[in-house]
C-alpha positions in Angstrom: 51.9 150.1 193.5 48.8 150.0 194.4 48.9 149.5 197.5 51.1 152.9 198.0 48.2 154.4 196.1 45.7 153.4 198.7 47.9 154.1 201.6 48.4 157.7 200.1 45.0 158.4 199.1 44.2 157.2 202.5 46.9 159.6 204.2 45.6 162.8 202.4 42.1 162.3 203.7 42.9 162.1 207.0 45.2 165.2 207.0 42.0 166.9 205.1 40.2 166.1 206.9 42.2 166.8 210.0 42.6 170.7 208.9 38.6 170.9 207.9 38.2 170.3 211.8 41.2 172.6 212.8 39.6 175.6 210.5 35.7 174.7 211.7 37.2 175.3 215.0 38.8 178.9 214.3 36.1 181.0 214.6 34.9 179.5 218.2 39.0 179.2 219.3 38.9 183.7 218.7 36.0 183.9 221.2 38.2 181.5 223.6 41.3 183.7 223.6 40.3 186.1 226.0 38.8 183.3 228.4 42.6 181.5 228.4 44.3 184.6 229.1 41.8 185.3 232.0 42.1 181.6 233.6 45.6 182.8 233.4 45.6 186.2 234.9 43.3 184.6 237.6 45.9 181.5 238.7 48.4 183.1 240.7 45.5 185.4 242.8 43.4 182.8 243.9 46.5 180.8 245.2 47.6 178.3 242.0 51.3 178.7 240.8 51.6 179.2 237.5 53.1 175.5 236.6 50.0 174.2 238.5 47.5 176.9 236.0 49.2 175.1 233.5 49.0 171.6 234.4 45.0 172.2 235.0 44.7 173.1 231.5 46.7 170.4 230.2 44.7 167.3 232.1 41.4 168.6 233.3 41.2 171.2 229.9 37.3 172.5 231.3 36.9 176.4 230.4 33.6 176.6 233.0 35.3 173.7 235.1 38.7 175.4 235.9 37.5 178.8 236.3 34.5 177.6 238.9 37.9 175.4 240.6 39.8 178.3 241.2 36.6 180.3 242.5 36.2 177.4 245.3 40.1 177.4 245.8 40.4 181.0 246.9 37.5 180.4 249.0 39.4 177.9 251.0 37.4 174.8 249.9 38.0 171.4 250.5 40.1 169.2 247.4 36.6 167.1 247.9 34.1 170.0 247.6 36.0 171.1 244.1 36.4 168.0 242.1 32.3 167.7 243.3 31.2 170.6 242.1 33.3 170.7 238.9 31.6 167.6 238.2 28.2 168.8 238.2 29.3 171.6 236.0 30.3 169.3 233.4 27.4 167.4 233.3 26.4 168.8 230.0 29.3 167.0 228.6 27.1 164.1 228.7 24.4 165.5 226.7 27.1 165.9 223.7 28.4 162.1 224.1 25.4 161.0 224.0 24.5 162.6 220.9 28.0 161.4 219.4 28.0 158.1 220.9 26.1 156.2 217.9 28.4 157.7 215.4 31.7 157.0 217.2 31.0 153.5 219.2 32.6 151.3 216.4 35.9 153.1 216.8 38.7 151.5 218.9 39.1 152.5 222.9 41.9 154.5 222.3 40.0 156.8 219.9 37.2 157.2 222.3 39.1 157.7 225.0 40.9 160.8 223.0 37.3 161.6 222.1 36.0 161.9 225.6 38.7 163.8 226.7 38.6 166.1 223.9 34.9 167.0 224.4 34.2 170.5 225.0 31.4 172.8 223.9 33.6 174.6 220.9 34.7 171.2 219.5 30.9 169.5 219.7 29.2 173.1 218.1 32.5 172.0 215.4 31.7 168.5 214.5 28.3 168.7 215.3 27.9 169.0 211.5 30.3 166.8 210.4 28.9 164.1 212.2 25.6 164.7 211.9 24.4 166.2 208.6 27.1 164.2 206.5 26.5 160.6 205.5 30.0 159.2 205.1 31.5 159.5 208.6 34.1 156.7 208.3 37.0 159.4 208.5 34.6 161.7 210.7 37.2 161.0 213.6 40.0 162.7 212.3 38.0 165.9 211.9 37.1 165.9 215.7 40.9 165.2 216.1 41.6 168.0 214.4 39.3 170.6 216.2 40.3 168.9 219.0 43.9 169.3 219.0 43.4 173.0 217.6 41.3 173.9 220.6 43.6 171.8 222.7 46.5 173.9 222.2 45.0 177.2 222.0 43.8 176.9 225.9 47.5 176.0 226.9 48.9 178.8 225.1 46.6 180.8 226.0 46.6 180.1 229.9 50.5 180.4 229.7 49.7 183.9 228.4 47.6 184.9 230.9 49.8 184.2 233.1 52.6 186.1 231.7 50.2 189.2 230.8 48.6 188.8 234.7 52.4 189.3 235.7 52.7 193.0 233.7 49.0 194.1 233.5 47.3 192.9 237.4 44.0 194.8 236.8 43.6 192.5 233.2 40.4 191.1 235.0 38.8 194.4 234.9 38.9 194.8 230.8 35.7 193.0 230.3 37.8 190.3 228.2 35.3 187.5 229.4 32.6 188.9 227.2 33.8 187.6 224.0 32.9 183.9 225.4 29.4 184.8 225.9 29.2 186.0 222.3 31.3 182.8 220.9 28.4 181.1 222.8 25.6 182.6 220.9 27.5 182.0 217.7 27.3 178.2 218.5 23.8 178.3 218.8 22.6 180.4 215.6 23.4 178.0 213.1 21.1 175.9 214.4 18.2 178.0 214.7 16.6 176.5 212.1 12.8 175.3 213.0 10.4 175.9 216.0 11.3 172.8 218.4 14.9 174.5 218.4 13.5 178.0 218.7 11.8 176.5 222.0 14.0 174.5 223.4 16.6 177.2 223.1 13.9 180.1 224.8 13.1 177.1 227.3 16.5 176.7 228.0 17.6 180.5 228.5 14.7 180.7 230.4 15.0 178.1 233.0 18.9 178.8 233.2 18.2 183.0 234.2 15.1 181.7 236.7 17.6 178.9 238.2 20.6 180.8 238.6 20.7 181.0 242.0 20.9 176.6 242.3 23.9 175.9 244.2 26.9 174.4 242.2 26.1 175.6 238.7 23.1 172.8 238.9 20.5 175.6 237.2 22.7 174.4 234.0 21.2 170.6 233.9 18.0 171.8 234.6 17.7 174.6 232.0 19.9 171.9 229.8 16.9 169.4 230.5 13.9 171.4 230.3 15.0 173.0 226.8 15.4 169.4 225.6 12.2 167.9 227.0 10.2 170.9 225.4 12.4 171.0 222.2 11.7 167.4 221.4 8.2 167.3 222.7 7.4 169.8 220.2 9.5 168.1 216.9 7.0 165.1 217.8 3.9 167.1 218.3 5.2 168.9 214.4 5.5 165.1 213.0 2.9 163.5 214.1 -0.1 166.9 212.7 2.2 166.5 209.8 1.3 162.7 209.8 -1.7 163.0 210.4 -2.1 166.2 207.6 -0.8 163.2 204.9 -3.6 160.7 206.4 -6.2 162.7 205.6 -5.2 163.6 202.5 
């Protein structure tokens, strides 16, 4: 009896906290909308059928990634030149493992794997706090599942949409839809405006990212990315060690 107990007990946290992830994720999955339906309504112009739109969103599933692919595809690039460049782009991704990776690396392979694949800026902005401002993480992973999967099938649906609405309404691209990602963006960062190193390294970064625009393949992003962290954390450690120093003298 017991032993059902546990296993039930057990069962109802994990579908908790499965739905806590799926409803941290809503707000950021709104701004998304519009960005699936564009991918969509974009496919079919820049020569990718609509089944191949769909498989891209169900294996690579990269907002910036895909829509930078199809870009390079009506250009006439080379299969080479696109998987390249839509690495670089993704680079950031590594920033976000790497601030996961202590919190996750006991978990089996399979689980990272799901993890890794899952990773995209709405989910980390979602777990971010989950992860990192909560001390009991041991069911942590079925959070990120949740946001994960909820994110996950929002992009499919929504680049099957687009691709019916491109179909019916061929001037969609021209609404100004793509806006609303820029604002889901700026929502991600708020939260954590907090103190002055993220004040700087978020000024830093906007900074570095308008002056380095012009960077070929998308590469102004690492830099800003980098330069926003370098000052951002120079600064908490300038801020601890006057405040260390503020308690010696005292």
């Amino acid at each position: 009896m017991n032993s059902n107990v546990a296993t039930e007990n057990l069962v109802a946290i994990r579908r908790r906290e499965m739905l806590d992830g799926a409803k941290a994720t809503i707000p950021l999955i709104i701004g998304a909308i519009p960005f699936g339906i564009i991918f969509g309504t974009l496919a079919e112009p820049s020569g990718l059928s609509a089944l191949g739109a769909l498989a891209m969103s169900v294996i690579v599933f990269a907002g910036s990634g895909q829509f930078i692919a199809l870009g390079l595809l009506a250009a006439g690039a080379a299969v080479p030149v696109i998987i390249a460049t839509t690495f670089v782009v993704n680079l950031r991704h590594i920033l976000y493992a790497a601030n996961l990776v202590p919190k996750v690396r006991h978990l089996p392979q399979r689980w990272r794997i799901m993890m890794a694949f899952g990773l995209t800026d709405e989910t980390f902005a979602a777990v971010s706090s989950r992860f990192m401002l909560q001390d009991d993480t041991r069911h942590a992973h079925w959070f990120y599942l949740g946001s994960f999967l909820a994110m996950y099938s929002n992009w499919i649906f929504c680049t099957g949409l687009g691709i019916a609405l491109g179909e019916l309404f061929p001037d969609m691209t021209e609404w100004g839809l793509d806006f609303a990602m820029s604002v889901t963006f700026i929502g991600m960062v708020m939260p954590y405006l907090k103190s002055r190193p993220m004040w700087a390294a978020v000024i830093v970064s906007g900074a570095v990212a308008i002056a380095t625009i012009s960077l070929p393949h998308k590469l102004g992003l690492m830099v800003a990315a980098i330069c926003g962290i370098a000052v951002g954390l120079s600064l908490h450690m300038l801020l601890n060690a006057a405040g260390k120093k503020e308690k010696g003298d005292e």
